[in-house]
C-alpha positions as a printed Julia matrix, in Angstrom:
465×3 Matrix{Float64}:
 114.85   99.11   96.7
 112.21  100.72   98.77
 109.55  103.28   98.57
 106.56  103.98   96.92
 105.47  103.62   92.93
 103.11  104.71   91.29
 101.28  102.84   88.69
  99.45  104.71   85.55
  97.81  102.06   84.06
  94.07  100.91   82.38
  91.68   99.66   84.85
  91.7    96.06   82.47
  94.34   93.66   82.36
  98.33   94.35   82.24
  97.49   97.24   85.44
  96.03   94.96   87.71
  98.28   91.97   87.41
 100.74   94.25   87.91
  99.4    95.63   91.53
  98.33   92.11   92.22
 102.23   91.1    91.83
 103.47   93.89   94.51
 100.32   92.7    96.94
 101.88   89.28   96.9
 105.26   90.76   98.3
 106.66   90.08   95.31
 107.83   92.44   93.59
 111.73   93.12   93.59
 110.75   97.2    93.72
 109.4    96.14   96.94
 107.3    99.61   97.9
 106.12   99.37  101.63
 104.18  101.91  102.39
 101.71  102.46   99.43
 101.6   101.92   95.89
  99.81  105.36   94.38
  97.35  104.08   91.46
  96.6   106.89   88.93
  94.03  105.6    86.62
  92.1   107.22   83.37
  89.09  108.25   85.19
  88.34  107.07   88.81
  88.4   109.49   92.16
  90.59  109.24   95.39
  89.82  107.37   98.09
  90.17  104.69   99.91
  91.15  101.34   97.69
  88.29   99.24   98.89
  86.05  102.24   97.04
  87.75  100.86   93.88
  87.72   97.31   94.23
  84.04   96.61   95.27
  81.58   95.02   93.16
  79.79   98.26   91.39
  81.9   100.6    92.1
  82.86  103.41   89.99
  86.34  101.82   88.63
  86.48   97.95   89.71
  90.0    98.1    89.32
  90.52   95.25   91.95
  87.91   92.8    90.47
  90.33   91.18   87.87
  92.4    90.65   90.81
  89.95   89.34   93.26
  88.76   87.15   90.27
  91.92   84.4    91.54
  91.08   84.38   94.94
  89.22   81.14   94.98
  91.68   79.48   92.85
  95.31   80.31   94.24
  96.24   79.05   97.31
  99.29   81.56   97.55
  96.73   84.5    97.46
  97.37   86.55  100.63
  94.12   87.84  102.3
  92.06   91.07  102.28
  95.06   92.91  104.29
  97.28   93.01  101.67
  94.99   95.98  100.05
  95.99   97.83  103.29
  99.55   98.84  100.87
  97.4   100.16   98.18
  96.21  104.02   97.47
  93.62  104.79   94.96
  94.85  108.19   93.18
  92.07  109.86   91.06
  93.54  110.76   87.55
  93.35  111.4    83.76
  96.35  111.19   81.49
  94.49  112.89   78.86
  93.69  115.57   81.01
  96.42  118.41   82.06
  98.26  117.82   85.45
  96.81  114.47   84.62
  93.62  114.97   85.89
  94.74  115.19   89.87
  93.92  117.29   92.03
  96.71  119.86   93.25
  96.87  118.63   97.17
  97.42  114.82   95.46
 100.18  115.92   93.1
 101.38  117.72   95.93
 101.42  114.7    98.27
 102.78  112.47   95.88
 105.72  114.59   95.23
 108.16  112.85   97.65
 106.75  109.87   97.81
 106.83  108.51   94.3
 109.99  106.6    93.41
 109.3   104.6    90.54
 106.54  105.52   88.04
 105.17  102.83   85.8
 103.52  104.32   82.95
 101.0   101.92   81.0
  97.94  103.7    80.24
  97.27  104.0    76.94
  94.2   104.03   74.18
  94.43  100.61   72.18
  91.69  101.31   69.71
  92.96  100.81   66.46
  89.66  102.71   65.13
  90.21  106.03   67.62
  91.08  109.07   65.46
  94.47  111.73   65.6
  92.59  113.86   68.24
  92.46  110.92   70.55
  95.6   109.3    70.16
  97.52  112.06   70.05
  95.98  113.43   73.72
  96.48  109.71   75.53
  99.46  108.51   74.06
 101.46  111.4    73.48
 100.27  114.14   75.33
  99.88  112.02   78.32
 103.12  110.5    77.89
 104.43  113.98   78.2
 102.15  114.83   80.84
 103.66  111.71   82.92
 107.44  113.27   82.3
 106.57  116.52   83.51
 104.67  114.81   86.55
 108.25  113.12   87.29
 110.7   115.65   86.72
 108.83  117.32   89.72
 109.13  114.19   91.73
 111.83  114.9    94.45
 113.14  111.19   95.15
 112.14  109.38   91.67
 114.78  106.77   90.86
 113.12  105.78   87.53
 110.31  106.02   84.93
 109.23  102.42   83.1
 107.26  103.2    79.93
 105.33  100.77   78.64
 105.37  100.57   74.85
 104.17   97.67   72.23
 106.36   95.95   69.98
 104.09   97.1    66.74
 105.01  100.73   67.52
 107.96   99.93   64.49
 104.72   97.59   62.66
 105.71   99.15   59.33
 109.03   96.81   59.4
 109.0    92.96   59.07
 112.09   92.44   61.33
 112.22   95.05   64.48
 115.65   95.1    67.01
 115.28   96.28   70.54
 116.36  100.55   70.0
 114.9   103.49   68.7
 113.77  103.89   65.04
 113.15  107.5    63.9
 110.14  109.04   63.5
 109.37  111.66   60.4
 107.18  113.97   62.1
 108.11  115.68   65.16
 105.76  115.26   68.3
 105.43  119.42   68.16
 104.07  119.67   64.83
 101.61  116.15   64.81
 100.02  117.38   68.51
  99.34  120.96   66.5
  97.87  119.65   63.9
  95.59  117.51   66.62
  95.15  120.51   68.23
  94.02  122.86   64.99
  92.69  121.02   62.72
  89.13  120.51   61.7
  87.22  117.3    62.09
  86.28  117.94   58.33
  89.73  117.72   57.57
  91.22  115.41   59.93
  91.26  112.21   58.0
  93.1   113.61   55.35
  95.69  115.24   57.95
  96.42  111.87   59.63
  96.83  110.16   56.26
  99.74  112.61   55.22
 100.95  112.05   59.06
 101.12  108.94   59.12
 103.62  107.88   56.66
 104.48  104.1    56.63
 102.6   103.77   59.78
  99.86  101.44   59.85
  97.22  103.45   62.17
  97.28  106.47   64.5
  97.85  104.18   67.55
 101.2   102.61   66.61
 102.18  106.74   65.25
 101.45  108.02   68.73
 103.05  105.33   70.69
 106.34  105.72   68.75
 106.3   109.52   68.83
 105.53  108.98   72.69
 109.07  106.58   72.79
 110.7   109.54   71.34
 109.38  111.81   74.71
 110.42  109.53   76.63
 114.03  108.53   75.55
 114.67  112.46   75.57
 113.93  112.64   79.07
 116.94  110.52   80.39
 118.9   113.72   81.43
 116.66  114.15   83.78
 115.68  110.89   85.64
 116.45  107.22   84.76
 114.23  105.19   82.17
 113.17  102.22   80.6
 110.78  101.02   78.11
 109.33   97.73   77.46
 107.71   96.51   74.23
 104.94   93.64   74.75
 103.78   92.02   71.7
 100.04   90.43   72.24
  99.56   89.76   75.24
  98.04   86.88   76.57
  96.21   85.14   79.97
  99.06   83.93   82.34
 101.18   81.38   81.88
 102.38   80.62   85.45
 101.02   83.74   87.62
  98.87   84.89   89.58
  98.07   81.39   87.62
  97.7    79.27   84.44
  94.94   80.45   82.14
  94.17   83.73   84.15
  92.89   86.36   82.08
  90.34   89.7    82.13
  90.9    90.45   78.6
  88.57   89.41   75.88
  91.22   90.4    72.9
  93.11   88.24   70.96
  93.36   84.21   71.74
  91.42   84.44   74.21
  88.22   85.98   72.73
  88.58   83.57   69.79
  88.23   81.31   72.19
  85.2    82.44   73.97
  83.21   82.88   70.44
  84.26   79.54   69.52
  82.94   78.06   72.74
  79.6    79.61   72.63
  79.42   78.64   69.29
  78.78   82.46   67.75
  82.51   82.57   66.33
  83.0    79.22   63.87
  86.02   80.73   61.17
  88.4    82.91   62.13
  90.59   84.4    59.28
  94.58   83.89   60.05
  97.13   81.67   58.12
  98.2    79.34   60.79
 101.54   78.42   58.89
 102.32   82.61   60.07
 103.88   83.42   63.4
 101.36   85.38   65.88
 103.45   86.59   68.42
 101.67   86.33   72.06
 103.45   87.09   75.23
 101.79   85.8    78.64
 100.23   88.58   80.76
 103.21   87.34   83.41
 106.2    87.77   81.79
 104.93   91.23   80.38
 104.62   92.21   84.2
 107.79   90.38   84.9
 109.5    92.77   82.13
 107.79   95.6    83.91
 109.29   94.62   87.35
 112.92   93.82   86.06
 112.99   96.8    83.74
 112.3    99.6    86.24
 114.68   98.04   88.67
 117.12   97.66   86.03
 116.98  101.22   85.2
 116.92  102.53   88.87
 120.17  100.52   89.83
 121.82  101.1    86.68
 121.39  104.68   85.76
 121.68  103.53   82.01
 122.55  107.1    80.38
 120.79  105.87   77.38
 117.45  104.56   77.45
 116.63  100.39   77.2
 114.27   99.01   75.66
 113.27   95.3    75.73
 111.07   93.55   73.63
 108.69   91.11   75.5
 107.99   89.24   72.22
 107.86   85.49   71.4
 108.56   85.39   67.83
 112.17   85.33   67.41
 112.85   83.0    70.8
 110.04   80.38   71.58
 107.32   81.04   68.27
 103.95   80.62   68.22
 101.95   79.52   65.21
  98.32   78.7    65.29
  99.26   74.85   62.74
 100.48   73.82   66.54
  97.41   74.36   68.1
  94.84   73.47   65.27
  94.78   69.49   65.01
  93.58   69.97   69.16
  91.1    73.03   68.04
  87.89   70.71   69.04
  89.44   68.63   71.43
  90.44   71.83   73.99
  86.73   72.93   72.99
  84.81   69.92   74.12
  87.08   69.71   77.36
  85.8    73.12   78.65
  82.29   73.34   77.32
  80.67   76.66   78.01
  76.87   76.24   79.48
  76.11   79.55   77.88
  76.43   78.18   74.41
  74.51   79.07   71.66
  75.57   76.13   69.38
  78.39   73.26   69.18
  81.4    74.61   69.59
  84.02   74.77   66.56
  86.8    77.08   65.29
  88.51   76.74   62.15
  91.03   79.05   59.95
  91.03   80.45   57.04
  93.85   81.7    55.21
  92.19   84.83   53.25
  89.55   87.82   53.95
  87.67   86.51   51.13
  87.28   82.9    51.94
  86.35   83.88   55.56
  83.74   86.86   54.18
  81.86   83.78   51.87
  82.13   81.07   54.64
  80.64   83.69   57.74
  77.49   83.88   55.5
  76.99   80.34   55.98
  78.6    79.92   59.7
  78.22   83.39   60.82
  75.58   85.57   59.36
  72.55   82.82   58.93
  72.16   81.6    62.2
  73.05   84.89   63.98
  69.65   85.89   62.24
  68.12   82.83   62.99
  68.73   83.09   66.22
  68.53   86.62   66.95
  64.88   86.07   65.39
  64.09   82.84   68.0
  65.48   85.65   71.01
  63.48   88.1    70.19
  60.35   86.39   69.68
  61.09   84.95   73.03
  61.66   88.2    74.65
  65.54   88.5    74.98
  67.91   90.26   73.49
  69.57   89.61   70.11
  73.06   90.58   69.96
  74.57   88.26   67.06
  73.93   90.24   63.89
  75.53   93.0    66.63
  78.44   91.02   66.88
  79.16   90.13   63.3
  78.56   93.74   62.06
  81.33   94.54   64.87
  83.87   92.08   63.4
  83.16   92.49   59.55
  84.11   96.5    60.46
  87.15   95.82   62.09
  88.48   93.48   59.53
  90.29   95.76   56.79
  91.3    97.99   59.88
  92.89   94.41   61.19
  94.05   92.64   57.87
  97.47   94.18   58.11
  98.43   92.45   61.69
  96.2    89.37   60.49
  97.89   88.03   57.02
 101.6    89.56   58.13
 104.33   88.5    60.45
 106.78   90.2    62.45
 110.1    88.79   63.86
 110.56   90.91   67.06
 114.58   90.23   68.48
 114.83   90.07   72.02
 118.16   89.23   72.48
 119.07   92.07   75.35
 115.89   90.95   76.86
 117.34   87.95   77.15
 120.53   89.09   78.11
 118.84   91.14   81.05
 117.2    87.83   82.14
 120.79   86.04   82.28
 122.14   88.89   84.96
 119.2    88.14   86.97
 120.26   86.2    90.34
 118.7    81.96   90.08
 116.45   82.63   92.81
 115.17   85.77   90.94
 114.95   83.84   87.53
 112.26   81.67   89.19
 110.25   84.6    90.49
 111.11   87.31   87.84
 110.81   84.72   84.5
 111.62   86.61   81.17
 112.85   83.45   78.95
 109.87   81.9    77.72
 112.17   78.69   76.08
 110.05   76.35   77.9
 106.71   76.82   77.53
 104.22   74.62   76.02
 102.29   76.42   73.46
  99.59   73.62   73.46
  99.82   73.31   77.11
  99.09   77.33   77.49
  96.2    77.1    75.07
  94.74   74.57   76.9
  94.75   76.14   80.42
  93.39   79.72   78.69
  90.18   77.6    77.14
  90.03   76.91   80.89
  90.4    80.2    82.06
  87.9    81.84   79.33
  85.69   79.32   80.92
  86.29   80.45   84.83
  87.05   84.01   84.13
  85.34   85.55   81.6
  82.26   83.51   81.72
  82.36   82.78   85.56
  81.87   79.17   84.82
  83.08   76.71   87.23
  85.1    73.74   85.7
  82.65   71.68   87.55
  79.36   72.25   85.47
  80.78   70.22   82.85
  78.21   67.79   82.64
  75.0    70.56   82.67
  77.46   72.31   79.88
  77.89   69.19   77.44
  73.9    68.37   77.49
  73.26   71.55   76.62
  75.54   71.05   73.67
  74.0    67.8    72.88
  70.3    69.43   72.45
């Protein structure tokens, strides 16, 4: 299938391993003549304008990040296929400018929608204009698309967080998208909090409300083009591509790990007999792939959704990676380490708020005391605050487990062709959990601190001072 897509995504993580899998050549949409990147925030231009160190969006820099490392990358030229669209999907039109959305018009065949606000913390008013407004704002944009052969929606797995066991369909919703955006709309900040709480429902927080109601927009739209949406549960550094332990995302796993290597994060709380469903940054992107084409060849009259979830099909629980905690640790010291490197669990709020004021809140004022005395800048005490806040906001996804089925994800994955299987993996059935962890310590280490694996020895003497 050829033609153009067009990719509405953050400038962070999921978005740019996604346009880093159709500059490899490998992606079975297989645009050849541009892919059209729409962004929240950024201006039109050239791509190189984008992807340059200090430039405006840097939405290329989490690609270029593997260059060094991959031997399959494929040169500088490969940008030559890429189109930087200036855009805002919380702004009407979607922030474009009417001689873009005018261009675009015949070009765009498949649109990948991704952008979204993951704060847990952002209010009604927010949620309400990036995940359902421009949701809606991304269906109008297609139905004026002359040549679209499908919309992929990407969703998240906890939009249905308020039950324990979740199956791959639609779950109703008890507000209506109408009334919840005019109440956004009319309300007063004075008032807001109390608004959302009557909203809200079940619903754990105003992102998983918005990105439900914003399923709803979208599965009403299949009269009018094809459509697909895909619900990733955690995701996770890369499991196989653009390759093992590549990451740009500092949630999750993989920030864990980078406070536990500098020696600033030294008890997490989580139960590690509980399931914590991650899903590799890969096979999300794979599900992205698959799923569009699926729904562009298929002309489903209902709309699919696929969970991209480990729980139920190849589980994850932190007891598996625990007894290795301090070996994975010591094999990839970080040389901008604060203090020895250690992360245990603990399996309540309570026993994790008495044991930070030993591990955590002492020495960050000790030695946010010795930094500013010798001229830096303390950030610790920063840091802790910033975690303590976002603890009772987080408690519900931390001490709770959810058993995500995936079983017409898996049967999309059987229909797949054997050569396609290897390049378009959905079944995660044989990873190694430990194995994974063990390449992400690496790639904290080479991507997020832009260590090289090779300053071991400097990094271990300054952990033996």
């Amino acid at each position: 299938m050829h033609g153009a897509v067009d990719l509405i995504a953050r400038c962070e993580f999921t978005g740019p391993a996604v346009v880093w899998s159709f500059l490899q050549g490998r992606a079975m949409l297989c645009p050849h003549r541009f892919l059209s990147f729409c962004t929240c925030g950024g201006s039109t231009g050239p791509v190189e304008a984008w992807g340059i160190p200090g430039s405006r969006c840097g939405v290329l820099r989490p690609i270029d990040s593997v260059k060094d490392h991959n031997p399959s990358y494929r040169g500088e030229g490969i940008y030559a296929k890429l189109q930087a669209v200036g855009g805002d999907v919380g702004q009407d039109n979607l922030g474009m400018s009417p001689e873009d959305r005018e261009k675009l018009k015949p070009e765009i065949h498949v649109v990948i929608h991704s952008a979204a606000t993951l704060d847990f913390e952002a209010d009604l008013k927010e949620t309400v204009s990036i995940n359902l407004l421009g949701t809606k704002r991304v269906i109008e944009f297609c139905r004026e698309l002359t040549n679209l052969q499908a919309l992929l929606h990407v969703s998240s797995a906890y939009v249905n967080s308020h039950l324990t066991n979740a199956e791959e369909k639609i779950y109703p919703v008890p507000e209506k998208a109408e009334k919840v955006i005019e109440v956004a709309r009319t309300v007063s900040d004075t008032d807001l909090e109390e608004a959302t709480k009557k909203l809200l429902g079940s619903y754990v927080n105003t992102y998983t409300f918005t990105k439900a109601l914003a399923e709803q927009e979208v599965v009403a739209s299949i009269s009018s083009f094809p459509s697909c949406i895909v619900r990733p549960s955690m995701i996770v550094g890369a499991w196989k591509e653009p390759i093992p332990g590549w990451t740009a995302s500092k949630n999750g796993p993989q920030g864990f790990l980078m406070g536990a290597g500098k020696g600033v994060v030294r008890r997490l709380p989580a139960n590690p007999d509980l399931i914590a469903d991650y899903i590799p940054v890969d096979v999300v992107v794979n599900g992205i792939l698959v799923g569009a084409y699926h729904a562009a060849t298929t002309r489903p009259s209902e709309t699919p959704i696929f969970h991209l979830t480990s729980s139920t099909h190849k589980p994850f629980r932190w007891n598996i990676l625990t007894p290795h905690m301090e070996e994975i640790l010591e094999k990839y010291p970080l040389k901008s380490a604060a203090w020895y490197p250690t992360l245990k669990l603990l399996p309540s709020l309570f026993l994790f708020k008495l044991s930070a004021i030993f591990f955590h809140w002492i020495p960050a004022y000790i030695l946010d005391t010795v930094t500013k005395v010798a001229g830096g800048r303390p950030i610790l005490v920063k840091l802790h605050t910033n975690i303590n806040r976002s603890l009772d906001r987080l408690e519900p996804f931390i001490f709770n487990e959810w058993l995500f089925d995936n079983k017409s994800l898996l049967k999309l994955s059987s229909t797949l062709k054997e050569s396609d299987k290897d390049s378009f993996y959905l079944d995660i059935a044989t990873i190694d959990w430990l194995d994974f962890f063990d390449n992400l310590a690496a790639g904290v280490k080479v991507y997020l601190q832009n260590e090289p694996l090779s300053n071991f020895d400097s990094a271990r003497k300054k952990q033996k001072m």
